[in-house]
C-alpha positions in Angstrom: 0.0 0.0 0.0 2.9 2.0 0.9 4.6 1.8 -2.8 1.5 2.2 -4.4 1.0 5.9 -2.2 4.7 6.3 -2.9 4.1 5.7 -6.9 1.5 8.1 -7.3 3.1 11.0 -5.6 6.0 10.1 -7.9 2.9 10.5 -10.6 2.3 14.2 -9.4 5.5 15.3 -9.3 6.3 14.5 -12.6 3.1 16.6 -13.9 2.9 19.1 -11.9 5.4 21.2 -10.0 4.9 21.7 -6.5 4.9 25.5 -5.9 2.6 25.7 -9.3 -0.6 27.9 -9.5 -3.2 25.0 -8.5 -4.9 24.9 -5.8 -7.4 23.1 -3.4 -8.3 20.2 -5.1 -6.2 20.4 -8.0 -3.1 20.6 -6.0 -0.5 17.8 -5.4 -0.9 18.5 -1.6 -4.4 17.4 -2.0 -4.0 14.7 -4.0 -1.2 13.3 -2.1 -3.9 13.8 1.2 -6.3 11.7 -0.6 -4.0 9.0 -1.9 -2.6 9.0 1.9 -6.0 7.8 3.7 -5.7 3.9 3.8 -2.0 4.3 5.0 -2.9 7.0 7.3 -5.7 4.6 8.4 -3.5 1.4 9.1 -0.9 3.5 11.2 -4.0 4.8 13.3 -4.9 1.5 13.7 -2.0 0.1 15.3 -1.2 3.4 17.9 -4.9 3.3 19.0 -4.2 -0.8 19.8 -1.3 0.9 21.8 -2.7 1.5 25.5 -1.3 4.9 27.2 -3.2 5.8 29.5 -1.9 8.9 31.2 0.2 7.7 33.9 0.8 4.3 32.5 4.5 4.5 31.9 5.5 1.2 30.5 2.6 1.3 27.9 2.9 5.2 27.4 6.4 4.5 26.8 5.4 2.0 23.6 3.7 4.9 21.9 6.2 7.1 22.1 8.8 4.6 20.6 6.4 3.6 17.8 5.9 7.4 17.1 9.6 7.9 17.3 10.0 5.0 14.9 7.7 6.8 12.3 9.7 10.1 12.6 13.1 8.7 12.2 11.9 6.7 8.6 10.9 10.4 7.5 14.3 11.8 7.8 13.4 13.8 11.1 15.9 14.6 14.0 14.0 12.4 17.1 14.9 12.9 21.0 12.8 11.3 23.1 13.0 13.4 25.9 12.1 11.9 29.5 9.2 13.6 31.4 9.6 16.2 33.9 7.9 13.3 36.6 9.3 10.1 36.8 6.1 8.2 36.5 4.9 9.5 33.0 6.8 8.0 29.5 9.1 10.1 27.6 8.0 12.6 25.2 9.0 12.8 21.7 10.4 15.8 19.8 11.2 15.7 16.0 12.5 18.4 14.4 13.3 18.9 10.1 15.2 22.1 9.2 14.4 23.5 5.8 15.6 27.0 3.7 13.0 29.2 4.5 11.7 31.5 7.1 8.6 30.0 9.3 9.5 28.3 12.7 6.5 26.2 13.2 6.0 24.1 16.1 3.2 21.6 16.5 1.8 20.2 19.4 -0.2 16.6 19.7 -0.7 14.0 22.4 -0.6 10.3 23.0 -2.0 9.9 26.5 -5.5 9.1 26.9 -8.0 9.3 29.6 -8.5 5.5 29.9 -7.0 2.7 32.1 -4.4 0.2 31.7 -5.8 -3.1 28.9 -8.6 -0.8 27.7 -7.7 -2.4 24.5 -7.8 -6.2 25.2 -11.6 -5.2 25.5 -12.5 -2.5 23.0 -9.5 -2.1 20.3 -9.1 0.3 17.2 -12.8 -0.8 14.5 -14.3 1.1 11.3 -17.7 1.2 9.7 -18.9 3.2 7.2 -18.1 6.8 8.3 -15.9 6.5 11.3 -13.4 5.0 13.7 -14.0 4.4 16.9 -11.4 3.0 19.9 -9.7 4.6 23.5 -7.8 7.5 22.4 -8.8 7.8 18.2 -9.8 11.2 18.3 -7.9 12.9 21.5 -5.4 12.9 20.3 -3.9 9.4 18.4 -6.0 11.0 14.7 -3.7 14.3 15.7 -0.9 12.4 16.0 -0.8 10.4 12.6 -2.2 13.1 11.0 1.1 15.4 11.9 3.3 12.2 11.3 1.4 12.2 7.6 2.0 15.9 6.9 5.4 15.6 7.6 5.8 12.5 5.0 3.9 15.0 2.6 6.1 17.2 2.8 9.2 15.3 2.4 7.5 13.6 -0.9 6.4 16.7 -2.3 10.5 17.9 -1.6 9.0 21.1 0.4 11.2 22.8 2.4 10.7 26.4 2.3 10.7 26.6 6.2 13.2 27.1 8.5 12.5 24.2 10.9 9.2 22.4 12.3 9.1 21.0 15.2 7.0 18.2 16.2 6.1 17.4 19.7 4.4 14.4 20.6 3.8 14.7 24.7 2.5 11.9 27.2 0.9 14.2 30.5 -1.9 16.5 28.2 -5.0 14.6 30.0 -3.0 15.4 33.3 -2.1 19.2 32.6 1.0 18.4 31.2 2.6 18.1 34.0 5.6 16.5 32.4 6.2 18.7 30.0 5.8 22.2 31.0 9.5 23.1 30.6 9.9 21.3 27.7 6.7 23.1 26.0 8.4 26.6 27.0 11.6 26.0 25.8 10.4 25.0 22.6 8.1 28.2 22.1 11.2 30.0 22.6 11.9 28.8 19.0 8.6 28.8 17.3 6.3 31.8 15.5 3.3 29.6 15.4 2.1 26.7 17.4 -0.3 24.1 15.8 -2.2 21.8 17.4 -3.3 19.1 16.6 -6.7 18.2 19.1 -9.5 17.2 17.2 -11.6 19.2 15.3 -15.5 19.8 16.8 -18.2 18.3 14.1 -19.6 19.6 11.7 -15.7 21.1 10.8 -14.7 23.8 12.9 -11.1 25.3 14.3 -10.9 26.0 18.3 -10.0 29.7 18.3 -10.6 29.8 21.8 -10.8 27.5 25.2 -11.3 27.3 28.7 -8.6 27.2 31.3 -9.2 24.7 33.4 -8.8 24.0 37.3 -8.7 21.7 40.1 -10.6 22.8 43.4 -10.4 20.1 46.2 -12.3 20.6 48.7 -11.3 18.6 51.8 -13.1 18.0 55.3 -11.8 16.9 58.7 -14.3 15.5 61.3 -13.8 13.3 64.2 -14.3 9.2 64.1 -15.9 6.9 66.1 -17.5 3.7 66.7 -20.7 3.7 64.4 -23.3 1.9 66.5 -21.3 2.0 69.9 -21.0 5.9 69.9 -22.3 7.6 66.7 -22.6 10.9 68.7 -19.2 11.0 70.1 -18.3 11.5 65.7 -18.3 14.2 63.9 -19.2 12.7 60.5 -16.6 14.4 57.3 -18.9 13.3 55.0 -22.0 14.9 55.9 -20.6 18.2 56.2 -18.7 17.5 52.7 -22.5 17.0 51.5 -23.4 20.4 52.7 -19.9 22.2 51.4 -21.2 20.6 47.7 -24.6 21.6 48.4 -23.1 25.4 48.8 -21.7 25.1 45.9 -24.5 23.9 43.4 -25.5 27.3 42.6 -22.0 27.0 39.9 -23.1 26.8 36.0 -22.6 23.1 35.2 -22.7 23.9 31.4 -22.2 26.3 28.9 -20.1 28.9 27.0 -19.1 30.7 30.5 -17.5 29.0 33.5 -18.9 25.4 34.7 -18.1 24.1 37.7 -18.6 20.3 37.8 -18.4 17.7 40.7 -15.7 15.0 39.4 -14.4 12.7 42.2 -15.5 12.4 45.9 -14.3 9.9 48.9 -15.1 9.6 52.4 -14.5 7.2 55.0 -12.1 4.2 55.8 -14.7 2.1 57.2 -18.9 0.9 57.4 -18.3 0.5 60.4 -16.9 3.9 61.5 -17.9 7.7 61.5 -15.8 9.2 58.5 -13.1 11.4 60.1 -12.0 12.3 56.2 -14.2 13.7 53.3 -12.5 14.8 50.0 -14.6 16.1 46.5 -12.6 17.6 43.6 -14.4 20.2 41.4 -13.2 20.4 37.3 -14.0 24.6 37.0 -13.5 25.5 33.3 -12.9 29.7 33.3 -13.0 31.9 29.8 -10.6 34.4 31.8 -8.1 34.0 34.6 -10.2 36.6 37.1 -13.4 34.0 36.8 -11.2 31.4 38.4 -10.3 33.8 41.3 -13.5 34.3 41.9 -14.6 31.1 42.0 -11.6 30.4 44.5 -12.9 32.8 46.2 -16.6 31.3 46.2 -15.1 28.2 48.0 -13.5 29.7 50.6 -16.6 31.6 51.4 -17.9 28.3 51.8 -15.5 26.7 53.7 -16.5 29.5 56.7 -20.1 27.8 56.7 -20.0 24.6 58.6 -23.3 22.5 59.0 -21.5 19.6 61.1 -20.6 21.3 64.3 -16.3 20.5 65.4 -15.9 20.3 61.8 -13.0 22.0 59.8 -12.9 22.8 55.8 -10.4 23.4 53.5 -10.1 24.5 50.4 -7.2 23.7 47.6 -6.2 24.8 44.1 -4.2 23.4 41.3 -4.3 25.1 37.6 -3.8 22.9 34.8 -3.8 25.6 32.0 -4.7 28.7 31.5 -7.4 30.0 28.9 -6.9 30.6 25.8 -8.6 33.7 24.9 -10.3 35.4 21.8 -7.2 37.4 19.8 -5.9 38.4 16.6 -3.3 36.4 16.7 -5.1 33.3 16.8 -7.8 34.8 14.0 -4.7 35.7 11.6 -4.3 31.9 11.3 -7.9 30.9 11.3 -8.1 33.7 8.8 -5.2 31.4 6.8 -6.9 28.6 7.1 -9.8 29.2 5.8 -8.8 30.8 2.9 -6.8 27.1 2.3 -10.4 25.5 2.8 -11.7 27.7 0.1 -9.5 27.2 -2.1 -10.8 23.4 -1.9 -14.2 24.4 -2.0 -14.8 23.9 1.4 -16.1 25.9 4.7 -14.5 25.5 7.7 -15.7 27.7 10.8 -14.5 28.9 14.2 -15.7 28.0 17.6 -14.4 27.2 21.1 -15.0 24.9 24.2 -14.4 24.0 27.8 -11.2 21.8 26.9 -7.9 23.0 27.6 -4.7 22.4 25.8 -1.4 23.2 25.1 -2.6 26.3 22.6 -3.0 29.0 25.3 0.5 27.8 26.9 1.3 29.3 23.6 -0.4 32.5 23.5 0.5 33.3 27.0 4.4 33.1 25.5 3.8 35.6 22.7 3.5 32.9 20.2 0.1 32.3 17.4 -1.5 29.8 18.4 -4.4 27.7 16.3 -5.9 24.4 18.0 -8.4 21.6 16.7 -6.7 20.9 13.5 -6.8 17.6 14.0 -9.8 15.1 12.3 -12.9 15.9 13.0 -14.5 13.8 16.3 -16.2 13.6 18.9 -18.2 11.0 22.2 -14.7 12.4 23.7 -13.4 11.0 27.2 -15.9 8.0 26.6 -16.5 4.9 25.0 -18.7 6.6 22.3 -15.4 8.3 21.4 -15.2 8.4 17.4 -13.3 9.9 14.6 -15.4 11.1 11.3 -13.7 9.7 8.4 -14.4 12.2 5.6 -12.4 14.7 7.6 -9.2 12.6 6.8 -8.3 14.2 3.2 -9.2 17.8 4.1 -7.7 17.6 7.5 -4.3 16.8 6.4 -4.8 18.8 3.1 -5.1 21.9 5.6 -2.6 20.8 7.9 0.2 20.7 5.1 -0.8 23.6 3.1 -0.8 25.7 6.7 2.6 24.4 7.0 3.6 25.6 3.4 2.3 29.3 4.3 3.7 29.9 7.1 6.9 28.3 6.5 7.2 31.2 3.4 5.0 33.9 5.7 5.4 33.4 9.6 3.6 35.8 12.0 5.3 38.2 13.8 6.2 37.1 17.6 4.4 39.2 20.3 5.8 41.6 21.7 
């Protein structure tokens, strides 16, 4: 399948030159997209049956190394670069220098939200119009779809860019937590950070997200024996009840902030009064002030205790930050869908409550333009899917974005 792909870009090459005046659908980077979509297919196919769960090192670390393995064979310069926490796999940076001017750095991820043999149980399948299995969408399509416009490139003998960089990272579902250096150092390099998170249906670009933020709200009461001495207790969990009772007045969906109960625990025994209560809130914000104020909201809380002897706390961890509406981001969107056009396509804008690597690039100066990635969606489920169709344009756009703004990069922020 391979040298049949290989023998028809061969085809294009000789009949039409790269940099010629077709476009969109005419062009050799859309015809090499199309002829690419049963290859691009069969590699999905085989890092989706790759379990990497965030956290799951040994597996994790078998993605990374069959990504790697895909780079090298493409003439890239591979490190794989160990996390910045021991638990997590290593992280994988390719780079390819060119002639030109555009520093482009994209961003993808192989960790998934799933657990350890999610696979053995519900592995990589087709139908008709999509793919479905752990991980196909957010982010493995992403993945193989930056892998594929890389291997465009090289056959179409582009290189009018100065370098693109492609980092593949393992700790995204987590809040990259082992990669945040890594991520900054490369920006340092980079006028334009693509990434590579799916695309929301019908096909649209994520021109904006939400930050998103881990409130935990903890509870310390007093045990004791459960039918012996009940009253001598002071019971954790009930008051934890109230504190998330306090707090149900939060948006739970929607375009604004949402604050969402996502884990709970209480107790170490039936038989015992629960001294401990824990429950985490997921708050998405639109701007960095909302989740002050929503701090704020908790600790507010925390002062009103229904279980008498009771004590609340109230903790904070920030995953990432938003990613706002700017012109940055719009000057690519802007390039982007001029590409579609040109294909006789229609691509819109939008935004939602996931967070990503995207506004770790605006908040460094750098233009940033997320869900370029196939078009999916069911994401963090079992439902997850990836649409099909989207394969051609997808990496169509992704290639020809390359292209532009390896001749044209954006200026840095100042």
């Amino acid at each position: 399948m391979r040298l049949r792909h290989a023998a028809l870009i061969a085809s294009l090459l000789a009949s039409t030159p790269v940099l010629a005046a077709s476009t969109g659908k005419n062009s050799p980077v859309w015809k090499a997209a199309a002829a690419a979509r049963a290859d691009q297919l069969a590699m999905l196919e085989k890092l989706v049956n790759i379990d990497s769960g965030t956290g799951d090192k040994v597996s994790g670390q078998k993605a990374s190394e069959f990504v790697a393995e895909q780079l090298r064979a493409l003439g890239m310069t591979v490190e794989l670069v160990p996390a910045e926490l021991p638990t997590l796999p290593d992280n994988v940076v390719a780079t390819l220098k060119g002639t030109g001017k555009g520093r482009i750095l994209m961003i993808a991820h192989t960790d998934t939200v799933f657990g350890p043999d999610t696979v053995a149980t519900r592995p990589f399948r087709t139908d008709a119009t999509r793919a479905y299995g752990p991980g196909v969408s957010d982010e493995k399509g992403g993945v193989i779809e930056g892998i594929f416009a890389i291997r465009l490139l090289r056959e179409l003998k582009f290189s009018d860019f100065a370098q693109i960089t492609f980092l593949i990272e393992t700790s995204e579902e987590g809040g990259s937590q082992g990669t945040r250096g890594l991520i900054s150092r490369l920006l340092n390099n980079a006028d334009a950070e693509l990434n590579l998170e799916p695309g929301d249906a019908p096909d649209r670009l994520t021109v904006w997200r939400k930050g998103s933020n881990a409130f935990t709200i903890s509870v310390k009461g007093r045990p004791a024996h459960a039918g012996v001495a009940p009253q001598d207790g002071r019971n954790a969990a009930l008051e934890l009840v109230h504190q998330i009772q306090l707090a149900d007045s939060l948006p739970k969906t929607g375009d604004g902030v949402t604050a969402n109960l996502t884990l709970m625990k209480a107790g170490s025994r039936y038989n015992i009064i629960p001294e401990d209560a824990e429950a985490i809130f997921n708050v998405r914000i639109r701007t960095k002030a909302q989740g002050d104020e929503i701090d704020a909201q908790f600790r507010r809380n925390a002062q009103t205790i229904a279980v008498p002897d009771t004590a609340v706390s109230v903790s904070r961890r920030v995953s990432f930050p938003p990613l706002p509406d700017n012109g940055a981001t719009d000057d690519l969107a802007d390039r982007a869908e001029r590409i579609y056009a040109a294909a006789g396509l229609k691509i819109t804008r939008g935004g939602n409550g996931g967070a990503s690597e995207s506004a770790l690039a605006h908040e460094a100066g750098v233009a940033a333009l997320d869900g370029l990635g196939p078009v999916g969606g069911g994401f963090h489920s079992e439902l997850e899917f990836l649409e099909l169709s989207s394969l051609p344009p997808r990496l169509y756009l992704l290639t020809s974005l390359i292209m532009d703004l390896g001749r044209n990069p954006p200026a840095r922020a100042q």
